[in-house]
C-alpha positions as CSV (number, residue, x, y, z in Angstrom):
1,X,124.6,-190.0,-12.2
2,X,127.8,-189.2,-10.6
3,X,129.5,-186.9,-12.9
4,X,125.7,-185.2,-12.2
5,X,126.3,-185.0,-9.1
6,X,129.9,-183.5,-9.4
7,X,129.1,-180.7,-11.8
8,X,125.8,-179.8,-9.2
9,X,128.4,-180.1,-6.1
10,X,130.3,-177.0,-8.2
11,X,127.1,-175.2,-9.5
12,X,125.9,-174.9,-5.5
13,X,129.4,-174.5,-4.0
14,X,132.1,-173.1,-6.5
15,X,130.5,-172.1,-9.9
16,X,133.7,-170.7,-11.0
17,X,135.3,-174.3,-11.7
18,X,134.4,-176.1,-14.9
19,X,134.0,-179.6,-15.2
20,X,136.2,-181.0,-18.0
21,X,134.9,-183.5,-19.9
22,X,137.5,-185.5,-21.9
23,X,136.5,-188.3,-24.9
24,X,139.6,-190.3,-23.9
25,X,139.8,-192.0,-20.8
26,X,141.8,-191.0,-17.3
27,X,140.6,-193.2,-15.5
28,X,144.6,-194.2,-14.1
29,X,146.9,-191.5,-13.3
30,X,148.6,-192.3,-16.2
31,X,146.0,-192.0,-18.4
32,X,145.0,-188.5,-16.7
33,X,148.6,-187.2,-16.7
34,X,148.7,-187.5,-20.3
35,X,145.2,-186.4,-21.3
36,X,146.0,-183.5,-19.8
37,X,149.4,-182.8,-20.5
38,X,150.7,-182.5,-16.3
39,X,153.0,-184.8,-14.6
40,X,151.5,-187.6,-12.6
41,X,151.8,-185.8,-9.0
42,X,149.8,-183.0,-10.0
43,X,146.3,-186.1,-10.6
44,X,144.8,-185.9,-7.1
45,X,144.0,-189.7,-7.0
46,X,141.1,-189.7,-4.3
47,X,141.6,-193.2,-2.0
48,X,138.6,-195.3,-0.5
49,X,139.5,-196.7,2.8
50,X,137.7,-197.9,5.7
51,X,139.9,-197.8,9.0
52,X,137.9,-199.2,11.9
53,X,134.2,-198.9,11.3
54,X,134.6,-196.0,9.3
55,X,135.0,-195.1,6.1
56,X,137.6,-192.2,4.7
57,X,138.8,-190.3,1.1
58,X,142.5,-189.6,1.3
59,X,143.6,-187.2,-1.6
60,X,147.2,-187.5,-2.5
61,X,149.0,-186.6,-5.3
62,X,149.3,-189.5,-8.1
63,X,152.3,-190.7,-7.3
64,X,152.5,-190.8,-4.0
65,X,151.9,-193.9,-2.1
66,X,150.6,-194.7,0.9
67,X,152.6,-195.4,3.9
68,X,151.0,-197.7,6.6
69,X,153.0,-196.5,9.3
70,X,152.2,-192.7,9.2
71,X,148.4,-193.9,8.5
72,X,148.3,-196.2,11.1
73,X,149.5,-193.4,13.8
74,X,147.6,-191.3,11.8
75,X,144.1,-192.5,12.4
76,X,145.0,-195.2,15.2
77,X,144.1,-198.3,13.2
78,X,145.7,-199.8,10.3
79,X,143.6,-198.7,6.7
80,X,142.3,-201.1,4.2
81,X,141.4,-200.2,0.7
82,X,138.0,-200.6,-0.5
83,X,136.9,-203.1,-3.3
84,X,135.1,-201.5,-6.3
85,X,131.6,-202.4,-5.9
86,X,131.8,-200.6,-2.1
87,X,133.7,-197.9,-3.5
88,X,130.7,-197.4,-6.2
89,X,128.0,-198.2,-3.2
90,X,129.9,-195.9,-1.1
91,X,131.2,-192.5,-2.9
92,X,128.4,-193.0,-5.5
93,X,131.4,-192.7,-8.1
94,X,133.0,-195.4,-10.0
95,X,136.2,-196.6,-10.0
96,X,138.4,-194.2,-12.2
97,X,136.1,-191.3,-11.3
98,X,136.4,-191.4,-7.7
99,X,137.1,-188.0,-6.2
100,X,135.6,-185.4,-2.9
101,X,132.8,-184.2,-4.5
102,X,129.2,-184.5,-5.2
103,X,129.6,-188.0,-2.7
104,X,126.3,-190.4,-2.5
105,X,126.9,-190.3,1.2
106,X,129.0,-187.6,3.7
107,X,132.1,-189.0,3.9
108,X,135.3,-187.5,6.0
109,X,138.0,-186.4,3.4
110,X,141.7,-186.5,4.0
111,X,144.0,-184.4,1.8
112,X,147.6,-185.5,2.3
113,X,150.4,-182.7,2.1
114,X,151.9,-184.1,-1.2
115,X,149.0,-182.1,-2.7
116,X,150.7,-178.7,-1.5
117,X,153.9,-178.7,-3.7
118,X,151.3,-177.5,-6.6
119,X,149.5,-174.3,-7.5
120,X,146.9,-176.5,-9.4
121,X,145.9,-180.0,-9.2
122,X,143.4,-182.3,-11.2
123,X,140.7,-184.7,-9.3
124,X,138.4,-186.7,-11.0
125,X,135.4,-185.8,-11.4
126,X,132.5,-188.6,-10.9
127,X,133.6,-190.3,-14.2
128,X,136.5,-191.8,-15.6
129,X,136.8,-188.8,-18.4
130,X,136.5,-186.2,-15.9
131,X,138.1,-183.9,-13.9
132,X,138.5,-180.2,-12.1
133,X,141.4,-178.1,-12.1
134,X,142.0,-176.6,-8.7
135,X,144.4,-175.5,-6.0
136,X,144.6,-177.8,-3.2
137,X,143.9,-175.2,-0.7
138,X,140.7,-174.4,-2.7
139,X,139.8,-178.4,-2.8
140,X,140.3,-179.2,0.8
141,X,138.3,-176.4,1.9
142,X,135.1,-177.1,-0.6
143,X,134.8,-180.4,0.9
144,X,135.6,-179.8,4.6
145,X,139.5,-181.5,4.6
146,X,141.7,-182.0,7.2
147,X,145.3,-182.1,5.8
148,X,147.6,-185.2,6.9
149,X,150.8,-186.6,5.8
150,X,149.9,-190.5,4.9
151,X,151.9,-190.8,1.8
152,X,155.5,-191.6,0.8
C-alpha cells in the first residue's frame, strides 16, 4: 500500500519523477548508497519524531546526524525518535521506506540544510527497494517543507 501511495502522490503532484523500483534492498543508507551508485549524503533519510504532542519528518542527508541542541532550540522541546510500529501507524510507510510523500496522515515535514550541498538527492519511496531522484528544492516544496538546520 505505501509504495501505492508514493507513486499516486507523484502521478497527482509531479508526474515528471519516476519511482525506482530496485530488486535489492536500501532499506539503510548504506544499502541505498550502493544500489544506487551515490555517496551516502546524497540518501535523504526521512526521520520520525514526535516533539511535544506532535509528530514531525525531518529530511537530512544520510549521514548527517541529528544534533539535540539545534533541535531542541529549534522546535522548543527536546525530539524523540519514533518506534517502528508508530512510524508504520503514523507515515503509513515502513521502516526502510519511510520518506515525505504519499503519508497515511498530514504530517509537518522538516528538510534540514545538509540536503542543499546536492543538485539531486534520493528519498525512499514507501518501500524499502524504493526511491525518487530529486533536487532538494523540488522535494521541500512538493510536500510543503520548512528548511532547518537540526543536523551535524
Amino acid at each position: 500500500m505505501s509504495l501505492q501511495s508514493v507513486q499516486q502522490f507523484f502521478a497527482d503532484n509531479a508526474p515528471d519523477i519516476e519511482v525506482i523500483e530496485l530488486s535489492e534492498s536500501t532499506a539503510t543508507v548504506a544499502l541505498a548508497a550502493a544500489a544506487h551508485r551515490v555517496e551516502p549524503g546524497q540518501i535523504a533519510k526521512t526521520l520520525s519524531l514526535k516533539v511535544k504532542d506532535e509528530v514531525i519528518l525531518v529530511v537530512a542527508k544520510g549521514d548527517a546526524r541529528l544534533d539535540n541542541k539545534k533541535l531542541k532550540n529549534t522546535f522548543g522541546a527536546k525530539a524523540r525518535m519514533l518506534c517502528s510500529d508508530e512510524v508504520v501507524t503514523i507515515t503509513g510507510h515502513p521502516v526502510g521506506g519511510v520518506c515525505p510523500f504519499g503519508l497515511e496522515n498530514q504530517l509537518s515535514v522538516y528538510c534540514d540544510i545538509s540536503l542543499k550541498q546536492y543538485p539531486e538527492v534520493l528519498p525512499a519511496a514507501g518501500a524499502i527497494h524504493s526511491a525518487v531522484r530529486i533536487s532538494p528544492d523540488r522535494m521541500a516544496e512538493l510536500t510543503s517543507a520548512k528548511w532547518v538546520d537540526v543536523c551535524i
